[in-house]
N, C-alpha and C positions, 0 to 999 in steps of 0.2 A: 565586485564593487563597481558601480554605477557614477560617472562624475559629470553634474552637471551646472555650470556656471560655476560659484565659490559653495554649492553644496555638493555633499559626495552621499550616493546612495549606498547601502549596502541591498545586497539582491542576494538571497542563498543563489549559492550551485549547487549543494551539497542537500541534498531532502529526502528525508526516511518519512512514509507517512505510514501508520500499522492503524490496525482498528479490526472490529470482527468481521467475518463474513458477511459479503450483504450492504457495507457501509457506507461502498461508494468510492472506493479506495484507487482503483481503478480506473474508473473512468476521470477523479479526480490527478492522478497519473496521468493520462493522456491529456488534458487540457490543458496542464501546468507546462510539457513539454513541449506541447503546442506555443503557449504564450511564452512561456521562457529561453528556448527553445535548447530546452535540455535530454539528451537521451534517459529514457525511462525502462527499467528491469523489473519485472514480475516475479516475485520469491519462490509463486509457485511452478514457473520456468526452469529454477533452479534445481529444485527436489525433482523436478517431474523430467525426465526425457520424455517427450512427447509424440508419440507413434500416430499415423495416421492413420485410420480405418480401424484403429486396433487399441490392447489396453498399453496406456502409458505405462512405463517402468522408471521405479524410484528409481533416482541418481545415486550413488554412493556416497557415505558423508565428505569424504574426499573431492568427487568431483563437483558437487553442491558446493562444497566450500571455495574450489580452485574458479568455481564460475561467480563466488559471490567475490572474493578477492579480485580478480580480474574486475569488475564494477567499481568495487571503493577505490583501487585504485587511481582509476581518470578522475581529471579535475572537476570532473561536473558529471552529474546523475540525479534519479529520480529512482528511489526505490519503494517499491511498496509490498505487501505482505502483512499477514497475521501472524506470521513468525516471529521471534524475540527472541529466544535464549542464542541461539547460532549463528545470528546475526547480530551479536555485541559489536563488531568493529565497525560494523554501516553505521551504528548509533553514537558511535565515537567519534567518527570521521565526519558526521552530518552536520552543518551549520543550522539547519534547523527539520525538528521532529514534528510530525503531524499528527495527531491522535484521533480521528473521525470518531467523534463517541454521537454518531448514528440513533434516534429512540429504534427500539426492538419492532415497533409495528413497522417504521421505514422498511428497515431490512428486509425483514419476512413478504412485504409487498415486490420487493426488489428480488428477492430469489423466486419470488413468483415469476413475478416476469424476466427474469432472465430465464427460469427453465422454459419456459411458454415460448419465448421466442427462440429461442436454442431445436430447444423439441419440433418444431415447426420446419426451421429448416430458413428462418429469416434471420440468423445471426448465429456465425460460427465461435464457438467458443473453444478453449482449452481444452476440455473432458467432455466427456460424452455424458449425457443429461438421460439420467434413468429416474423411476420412481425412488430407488432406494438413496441415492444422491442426492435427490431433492430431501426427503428426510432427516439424514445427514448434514444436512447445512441447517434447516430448522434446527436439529440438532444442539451446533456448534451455535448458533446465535442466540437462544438462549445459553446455553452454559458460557460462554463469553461474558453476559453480566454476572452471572451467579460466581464465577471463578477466577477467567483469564484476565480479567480487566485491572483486579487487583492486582494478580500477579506481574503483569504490565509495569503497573506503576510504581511498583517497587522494584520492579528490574531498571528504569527508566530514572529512579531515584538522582543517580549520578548527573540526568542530564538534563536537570531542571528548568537547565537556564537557557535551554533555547526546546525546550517543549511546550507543544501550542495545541492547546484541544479546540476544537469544532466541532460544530454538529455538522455542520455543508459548507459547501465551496465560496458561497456568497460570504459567508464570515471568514474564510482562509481570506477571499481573492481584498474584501475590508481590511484585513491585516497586514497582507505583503506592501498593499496600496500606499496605507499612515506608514508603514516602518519603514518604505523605500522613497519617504518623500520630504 
């Protein structure tokens, strides 16, 4: 909460944004934390123990969960991910939910060029960017409309009232704008 003069802002601390691959999730992550200035967690930091030169090894659901607990815990965060079932208590404890519902040609432009400049060697990423990878996220960003999107919003049902769909940042950074003024 924000207090200025005899008006009081409210400002999340608390921000889960999910949406498909490709959506923008991420990099909306990083600017939030930037302007808000709130530490931001990557979901798939949590699954992935991340080896360097080499193949990442999944986390165990134990310590996936002990690293997503240790986050919801602090008073202030920024989490993001495609995840949803195992991350119920990020979506409990968020003051406000982000839903990036991205159009599918975005995305697929956006996994372009992330592999493109990944593959290049101008921009380090998470995982290692193979052909089969990049397919795989095609993949997942179509079946994300045809499947996960619903299943989404019925897992998200409970959390109605502080869920905020957008397409991009410009309509989030519009909303936080009016709600915090």
């Amino acid at each position: 909460m924000i207090r200025e003069g005899n008006k009081t802002k409210l400002r999340p601390n608390k921000i889960h944004i999910i949406g498909s691959v490709g959506s923008g999730k991420s990099t909306l992550a990083r600017h939030l934390s930037a302007r808000l200035d709130l530490p931001y967690y990557e979901l798939d930091n949590m699954v992935w123990h991340r080896v360097p030169q080499g193949q990442d090894v999944r986390n165990s659901p134990e310590m996936r969960d002990a690293l997503l607990q240790k986050a919801v815990q602090s008073n202030q965060w920024i989490i993001e991910g495609v995840h949803y079932q195992w991350v119920a208590r990020s979506f409990e404890q968020a003051d406000l939910i982000v839903y990036l519902n991205t159009p599918v040609w975005k995305r697929n432009v956006r996994i372009l060029k992330r592999f493109t400049v990944q593959k290049l060697g101008l921009e380090q990423g998470n995982y290692r960017q193979t052909f089969s990878m990049l397919g795989r996220m095609y993949k997942w960003s179509y079946q994300h409309d045809r499947k996960e999107k619903a299943l989404i919003m019925t897992f998200l049902q409970p959390h109605q009232h502080k869920l905020y769909m957008v397409r991009d940042e410009a309509e989030l950074t519009r909303y936080l704008e009016e709600s915090t003024s």
